[in-house]
C-alpha positions as CSV (number, residue, x, y, z in Angstrom):
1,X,4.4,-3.6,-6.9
2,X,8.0,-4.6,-5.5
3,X,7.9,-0.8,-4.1
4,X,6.0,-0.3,-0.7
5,X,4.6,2.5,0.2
6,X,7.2,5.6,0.2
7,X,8.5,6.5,3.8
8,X,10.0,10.1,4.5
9,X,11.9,11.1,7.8
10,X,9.8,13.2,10.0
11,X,11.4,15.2,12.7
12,X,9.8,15.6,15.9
13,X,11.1,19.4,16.5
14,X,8.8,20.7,13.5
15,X,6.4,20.7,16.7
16,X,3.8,23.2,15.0
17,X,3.3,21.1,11.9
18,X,3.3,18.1,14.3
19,X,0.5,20.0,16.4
20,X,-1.3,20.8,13.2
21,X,-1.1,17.0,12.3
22,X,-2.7,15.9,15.2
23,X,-5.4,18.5,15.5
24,X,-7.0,18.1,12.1
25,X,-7.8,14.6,12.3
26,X,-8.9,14.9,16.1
27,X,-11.1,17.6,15.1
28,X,-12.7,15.6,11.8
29,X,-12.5,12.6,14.3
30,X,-15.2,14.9,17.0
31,X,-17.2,15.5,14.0
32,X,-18.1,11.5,13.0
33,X,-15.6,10.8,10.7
34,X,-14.3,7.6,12.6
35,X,-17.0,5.6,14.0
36,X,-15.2,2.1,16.2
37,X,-19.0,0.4,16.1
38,X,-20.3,1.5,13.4
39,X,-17.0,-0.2,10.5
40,X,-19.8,-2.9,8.9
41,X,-20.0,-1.2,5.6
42,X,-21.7,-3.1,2.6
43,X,-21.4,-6.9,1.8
44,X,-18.2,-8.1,-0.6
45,X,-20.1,-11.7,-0.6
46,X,-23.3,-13.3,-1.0
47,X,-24.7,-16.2,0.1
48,X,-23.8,-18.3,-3.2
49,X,-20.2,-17.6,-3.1
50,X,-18.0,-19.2,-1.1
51,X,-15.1,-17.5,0.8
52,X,-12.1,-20.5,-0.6
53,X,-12.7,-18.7,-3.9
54,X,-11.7,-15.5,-2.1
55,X,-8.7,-17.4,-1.2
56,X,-7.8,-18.4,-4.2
57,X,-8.2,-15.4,-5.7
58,X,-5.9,-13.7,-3.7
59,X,-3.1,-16.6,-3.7
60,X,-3.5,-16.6,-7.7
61,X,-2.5,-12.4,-7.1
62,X,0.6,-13.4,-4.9
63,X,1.8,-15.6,-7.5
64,X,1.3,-13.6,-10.1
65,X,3.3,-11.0,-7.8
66,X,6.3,-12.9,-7.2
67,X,6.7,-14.3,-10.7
68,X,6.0,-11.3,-12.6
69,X,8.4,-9.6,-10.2
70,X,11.4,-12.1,-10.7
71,X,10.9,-12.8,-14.4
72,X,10.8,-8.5,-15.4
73,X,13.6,-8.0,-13.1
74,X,15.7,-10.7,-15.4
75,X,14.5,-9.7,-18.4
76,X,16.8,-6.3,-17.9
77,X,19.3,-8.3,-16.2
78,X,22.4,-6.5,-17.6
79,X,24.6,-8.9,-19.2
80,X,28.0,-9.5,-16.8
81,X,31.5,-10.0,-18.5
82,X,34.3,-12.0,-17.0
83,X,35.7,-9.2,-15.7
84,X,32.7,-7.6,-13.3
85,X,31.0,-11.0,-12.7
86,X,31.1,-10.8,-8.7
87,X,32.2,-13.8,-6.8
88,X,29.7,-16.2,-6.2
89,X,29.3,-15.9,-2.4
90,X,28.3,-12.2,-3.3
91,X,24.9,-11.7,-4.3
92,X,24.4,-9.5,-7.2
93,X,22.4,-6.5,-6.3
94,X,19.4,-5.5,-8.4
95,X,20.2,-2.0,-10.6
96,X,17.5,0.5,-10.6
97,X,16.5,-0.3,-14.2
98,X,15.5,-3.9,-12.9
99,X,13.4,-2.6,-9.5
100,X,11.6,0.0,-11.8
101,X,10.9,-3.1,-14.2
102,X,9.8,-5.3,-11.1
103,X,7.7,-2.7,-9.8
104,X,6.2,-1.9,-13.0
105,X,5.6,-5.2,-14.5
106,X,4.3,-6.6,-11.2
107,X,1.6,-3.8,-10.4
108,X,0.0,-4.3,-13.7
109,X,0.5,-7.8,-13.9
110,X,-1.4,-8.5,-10.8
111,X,-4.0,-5.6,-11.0
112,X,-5.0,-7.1,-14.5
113,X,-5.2,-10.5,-13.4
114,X,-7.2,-9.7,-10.1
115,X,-9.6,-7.6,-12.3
116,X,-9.9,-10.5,-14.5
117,X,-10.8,-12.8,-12.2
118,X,-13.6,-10.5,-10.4
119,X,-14.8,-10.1,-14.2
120,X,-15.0,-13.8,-15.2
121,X,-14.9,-15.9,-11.4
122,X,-17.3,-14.0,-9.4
123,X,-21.2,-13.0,-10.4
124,X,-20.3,-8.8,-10.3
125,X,-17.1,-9.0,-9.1
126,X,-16.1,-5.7,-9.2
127,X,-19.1,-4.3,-7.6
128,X,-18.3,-6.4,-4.6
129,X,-14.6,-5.2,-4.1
130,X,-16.0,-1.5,-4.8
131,X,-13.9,-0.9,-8.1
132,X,-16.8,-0.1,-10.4
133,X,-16.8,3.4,-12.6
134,X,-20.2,4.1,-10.4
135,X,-18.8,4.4,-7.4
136,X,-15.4,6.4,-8.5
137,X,-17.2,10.0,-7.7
138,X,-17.9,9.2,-4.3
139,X,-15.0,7.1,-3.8
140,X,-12.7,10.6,-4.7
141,X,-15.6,12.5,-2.3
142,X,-14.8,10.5,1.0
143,X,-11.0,10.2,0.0
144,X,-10.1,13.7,0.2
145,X,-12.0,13.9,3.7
146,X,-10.0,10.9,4.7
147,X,-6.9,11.8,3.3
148,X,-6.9,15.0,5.7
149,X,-7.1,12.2,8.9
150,X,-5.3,9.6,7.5
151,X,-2.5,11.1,6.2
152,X,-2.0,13.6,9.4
153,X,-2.0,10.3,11.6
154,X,0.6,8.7,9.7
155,X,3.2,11.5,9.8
156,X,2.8,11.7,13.6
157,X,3.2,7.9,13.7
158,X,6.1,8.5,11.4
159,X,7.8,11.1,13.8
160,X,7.3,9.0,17.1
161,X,8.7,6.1,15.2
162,X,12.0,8.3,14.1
163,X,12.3,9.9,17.6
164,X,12.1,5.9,18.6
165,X,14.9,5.2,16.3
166,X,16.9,8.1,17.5
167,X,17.0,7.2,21.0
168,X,17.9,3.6,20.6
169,X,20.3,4.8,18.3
170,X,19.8,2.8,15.3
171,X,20.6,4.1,12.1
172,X,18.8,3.6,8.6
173,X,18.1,4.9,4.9
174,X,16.0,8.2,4.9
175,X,14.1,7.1,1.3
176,X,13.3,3.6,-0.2
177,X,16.2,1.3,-1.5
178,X,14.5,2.3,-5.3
179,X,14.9,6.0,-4.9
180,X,18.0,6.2,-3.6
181,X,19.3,4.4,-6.8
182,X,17.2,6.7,-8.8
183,X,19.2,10.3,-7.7
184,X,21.1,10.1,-10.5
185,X,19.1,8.1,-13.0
186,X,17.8,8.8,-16.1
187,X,14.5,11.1,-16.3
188,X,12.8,7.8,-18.2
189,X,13.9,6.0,-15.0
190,X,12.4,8.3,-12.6
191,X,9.3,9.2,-14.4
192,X,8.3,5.3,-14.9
193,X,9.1,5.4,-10.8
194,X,6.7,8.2,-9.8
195,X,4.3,6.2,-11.9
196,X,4.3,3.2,-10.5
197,X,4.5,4.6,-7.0
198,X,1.9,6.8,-7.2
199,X,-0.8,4.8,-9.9
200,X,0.3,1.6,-10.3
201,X,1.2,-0.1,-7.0
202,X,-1.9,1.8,-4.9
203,X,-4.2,-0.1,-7.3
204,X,-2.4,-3.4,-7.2
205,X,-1.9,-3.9,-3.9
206,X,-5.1,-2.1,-2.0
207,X,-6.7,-4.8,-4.8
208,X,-4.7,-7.5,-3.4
209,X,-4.8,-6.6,0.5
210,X,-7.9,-4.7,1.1
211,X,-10.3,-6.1,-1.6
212,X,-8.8,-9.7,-1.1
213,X,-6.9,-10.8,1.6
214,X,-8.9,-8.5,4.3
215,X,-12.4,-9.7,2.7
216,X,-11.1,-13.3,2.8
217,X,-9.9,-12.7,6.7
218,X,-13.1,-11.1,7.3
219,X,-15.6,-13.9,5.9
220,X,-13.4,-17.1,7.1
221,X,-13.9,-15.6,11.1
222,X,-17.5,-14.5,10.5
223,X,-19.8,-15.7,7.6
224,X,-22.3,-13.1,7.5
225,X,-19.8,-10.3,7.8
226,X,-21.7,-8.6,10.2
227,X,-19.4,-8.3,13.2
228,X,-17.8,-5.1,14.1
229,X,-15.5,-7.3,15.8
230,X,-14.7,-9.9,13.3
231,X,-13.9,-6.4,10.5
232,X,-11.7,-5.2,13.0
233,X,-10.1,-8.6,13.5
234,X,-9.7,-8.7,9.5
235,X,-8.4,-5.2,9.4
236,X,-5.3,-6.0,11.8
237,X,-4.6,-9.1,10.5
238,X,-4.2,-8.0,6.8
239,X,-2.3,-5.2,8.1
240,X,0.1,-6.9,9.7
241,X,0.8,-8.9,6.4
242,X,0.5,-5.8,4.6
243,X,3.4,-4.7,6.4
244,X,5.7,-7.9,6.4
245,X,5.5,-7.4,2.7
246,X,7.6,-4.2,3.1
247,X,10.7,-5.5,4.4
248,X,12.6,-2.5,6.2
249,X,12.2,-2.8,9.4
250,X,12.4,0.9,9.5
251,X,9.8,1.7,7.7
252,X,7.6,-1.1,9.5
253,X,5.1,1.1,12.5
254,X,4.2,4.3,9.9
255,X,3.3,1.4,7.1
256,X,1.3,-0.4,9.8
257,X,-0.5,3.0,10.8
258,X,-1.7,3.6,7.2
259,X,-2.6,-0.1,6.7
260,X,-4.9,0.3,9.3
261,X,-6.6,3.4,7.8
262,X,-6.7,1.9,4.7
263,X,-8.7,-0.9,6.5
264,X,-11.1,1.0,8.4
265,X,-12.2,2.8,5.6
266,X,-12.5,-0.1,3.4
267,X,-14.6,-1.9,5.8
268,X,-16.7,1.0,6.6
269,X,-17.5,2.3,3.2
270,X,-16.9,-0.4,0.9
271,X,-15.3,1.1,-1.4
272,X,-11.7,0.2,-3.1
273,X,-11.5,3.8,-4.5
274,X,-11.1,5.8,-1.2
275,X,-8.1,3.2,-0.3
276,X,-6.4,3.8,-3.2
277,X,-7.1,7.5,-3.0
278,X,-5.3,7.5,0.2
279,X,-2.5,5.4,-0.7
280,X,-1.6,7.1,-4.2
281,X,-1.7,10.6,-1.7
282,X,0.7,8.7,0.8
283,X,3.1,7.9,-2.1
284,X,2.8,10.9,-3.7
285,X,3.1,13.2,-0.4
286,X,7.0,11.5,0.2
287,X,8.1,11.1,-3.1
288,X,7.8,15.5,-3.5
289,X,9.3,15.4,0.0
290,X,12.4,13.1,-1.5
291,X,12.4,15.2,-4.6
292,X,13.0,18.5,-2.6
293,X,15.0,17.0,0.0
294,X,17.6,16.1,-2.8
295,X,17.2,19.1,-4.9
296,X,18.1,21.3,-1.9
């Protein structure tokens, strides 16, 4: 959970792929894929519930978040002697074992306790967020088509934001603070990594941001849910928190793209399974990018 979504540098002189990028979702886009008026997509709750249980359902997930975070990254806290104990002006920097622990321990601590709570809090719970086994076949259906817009988008946002970077001349990491530690780690290390990154943390935090925080946003502005406007209102907002949560500023305007694909086709379909199809393909797409870019 303590990893955000993987960022990759794009270059903006691969122009063809760029080209490609642009066309394919513009093209799927001509054809009805994205609809602006039409994003009210089915109900996530009924007239008995209220929207402060929402609430707390989602602050119950960001405790469980930062706590489960903190306590697996000390757990596996190596043990400091005398002799290597830094100063104490110096913060000690977390070692790749602990942010594959955090990351781990996090995702399926708050996924579990956000299942949970759908399970025994709310009257079909998970049919509301749109994480039921019923609607996993259709959920993978409309993934794949969305993947092909969303994913395209992202790398072109990705590519304006590194030209942007270039020209301003500020320099930054190409790969997330985890996988830079994890070059030379152990193949334990790295597969528990790719796991988390590409199963765990899509399901933990499209549960927390999509099927919380957004349905929460979205049901405190309007109470009926039925505004295009309020959804859209809901969408941004959530994104933007979405992306505070992933601290590089570098890595901030792509994040923020996806965010608000992952929102769009929440809202519009309902369903918590094409958002994390999307996000576990995101993930997946720059960790094999990292993986051949420091293999070469």
């Amino acid at each position: 959970m303590s990893i955000p979504p993987l960022l990759a540098q794009a270059d903006l002189s691969d122009w063809p792929i760029i080209l490609i990028a642009i066309a394919v979702p513009i093209a799927l886009l001509f054809v009805g894929v994205f609809r602006g008026r039409n994003i009210v997509g089915p109900a996530r709750l009924d007239q008995t519930e209220r929207v402060s249980q929402i609430w707390g359902i989602f602050c119950l997930g960001l405790l469980v978040w930062l706590f489960s975070q903190s306590l697996a990254a000390e757990m596996v806290r190596p043990q400091q002697t005398s002799a290597t104990t830094a100063p104490a002006t110096q913060p000690a920097e977390n070692t790749p074992r602990q942010l594959v622990a955090a990351s781990v321990v996090s995702a399926i601590a708050v996924s579990a306790a956000l299942i949970i709570s759908n399970i025994y809090i709310r009257q079909n719970g998970l049919q509301k967020v749109g994480l039921t086994r019923r609607l996993l076949p259709k959920g993978i259906t409309i993934g794949i088509i969305s993947i092909l817009v969303a994913l395209p988008l992202v790398f072109v946002a990705t590519a304006l934001t590194q030209a942007t970077w270039d020209a301003i001349g500020y320099e930054h990491p190409n790969a997330h603070e985890l996988l830079r530690f994890l070059r030379d780690a152990s193949p334990s290390l790295q597969t528990l990594t790719i796991i988390s990154a590409v199963a765990l943390a899509p399901v933990a935090e499209e549960l927390l941001f999509r099927g919380h925080l957004q349905t929460a946003i979205l049901y405190t502005i309007d109470r009926e849910g039925n505004s295009a406007a309020a959804r859209w209102i809901a969408i941004l907002l959530a994104s933007i928190v979405f992306t505070a949560f992933h601290i590089e500023l570098w890595m901030m305007p792509p994040i923020f793209c996806l965010s608000l694909c992952l929102g769009y086709v929440y809202e519009r379909t309902g369903n918590l399974w094409v958002s994390i199809l999307i996000h576990a393909s995101f993930n997946a797409a720059n960790v094999i990018y990292f993986y051949q870019q420091t293999h070469h």
